[in-house]
N, C-alpha and C positions, 0 to 999 in steps of 0.2 A: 504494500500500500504506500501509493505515496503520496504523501501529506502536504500542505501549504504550510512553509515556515509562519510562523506567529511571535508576538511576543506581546508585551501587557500595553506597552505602544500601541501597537497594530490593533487590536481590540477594543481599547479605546477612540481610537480614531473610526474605526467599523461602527460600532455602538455610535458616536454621535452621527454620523453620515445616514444610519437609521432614522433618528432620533429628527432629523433636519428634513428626509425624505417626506416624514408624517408630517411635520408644521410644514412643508409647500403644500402636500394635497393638501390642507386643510384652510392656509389661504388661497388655493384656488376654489375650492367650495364656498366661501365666504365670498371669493369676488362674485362668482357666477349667482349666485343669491342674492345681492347687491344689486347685479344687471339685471337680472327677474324681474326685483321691486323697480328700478326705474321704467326699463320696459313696461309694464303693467300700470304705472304713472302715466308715464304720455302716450298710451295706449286709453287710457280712460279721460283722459281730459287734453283734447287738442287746443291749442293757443289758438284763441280767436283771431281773423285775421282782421286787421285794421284799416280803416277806410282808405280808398285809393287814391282821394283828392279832401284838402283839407284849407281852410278860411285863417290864414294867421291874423291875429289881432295883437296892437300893442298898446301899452298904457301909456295915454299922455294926459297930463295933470289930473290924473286918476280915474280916466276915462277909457274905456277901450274901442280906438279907434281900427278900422279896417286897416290891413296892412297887404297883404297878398296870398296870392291861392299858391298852393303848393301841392306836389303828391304826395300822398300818404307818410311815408318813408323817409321826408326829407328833411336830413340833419340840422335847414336853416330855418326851418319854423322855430313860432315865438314860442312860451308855454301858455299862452292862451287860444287853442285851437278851435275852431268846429267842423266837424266833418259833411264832406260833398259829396254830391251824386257826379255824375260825368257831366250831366244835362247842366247843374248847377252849378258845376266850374265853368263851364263853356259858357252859359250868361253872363258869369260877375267877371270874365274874362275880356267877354266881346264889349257886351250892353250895360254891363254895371262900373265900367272906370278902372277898376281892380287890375293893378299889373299882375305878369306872371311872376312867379322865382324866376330869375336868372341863372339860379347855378341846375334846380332840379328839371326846367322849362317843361311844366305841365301844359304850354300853350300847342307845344309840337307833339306832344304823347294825344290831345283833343283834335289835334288835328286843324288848329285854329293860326289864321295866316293873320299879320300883321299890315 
């Protein structure tokens, strides 16, 4: 018979390389249990999507005056917004005075010529 050399070393070192085998599987069962519950989160509650065109207003002398139509999404609206329909951009754009953003131009996504 022949045998693999050993010593109290080698054993030691065996024994934690076990010992390390079971705390991995054990954070991989933890992670995948983790992605479960998130999965099954945005599985049950989808993020509403938010309006496509939106009305910035800004405060002047504590009034909130019109400022411009913007698309939903766009990083240069004020934070006092209200939300548009496509029809309702495309008025306050043509027949109501209201410029567009310059930077987001909700005027070209309506399809509206200057």
């Amino acid at each position: 018979m022949n045998e693999e050399p050993t010593s109290p070393e080698l054993e030691k070192l065996r024994f934690l390389y076990r010992v390390q085998c079971g705390q991995l599987a054990q954070t991989e069962r933890w992670i995948e249990a983790e992605l479960a519950k998130v999965r099954e989160r945005a599985a049950r509650r989808p993020l509403p999507e938010g309006p496509q065109y939106v009305l910035s207003y800004l405060r002047v002398g504590g009034k909130a005056t019109v400022d411009s139509v913007h698309l939903g999404d766009c990083s240069m609206t004020s934070h006092h917004t209200k939300p548009l329909t496509a029809d309702q951009a495309r008025q306050a754009i043509t027949s109501g005075g209201i410029r567009a953003c310059e930077i987001c131009r909700p005027d070209s996504e309506l399809g509206v010529l200057e």
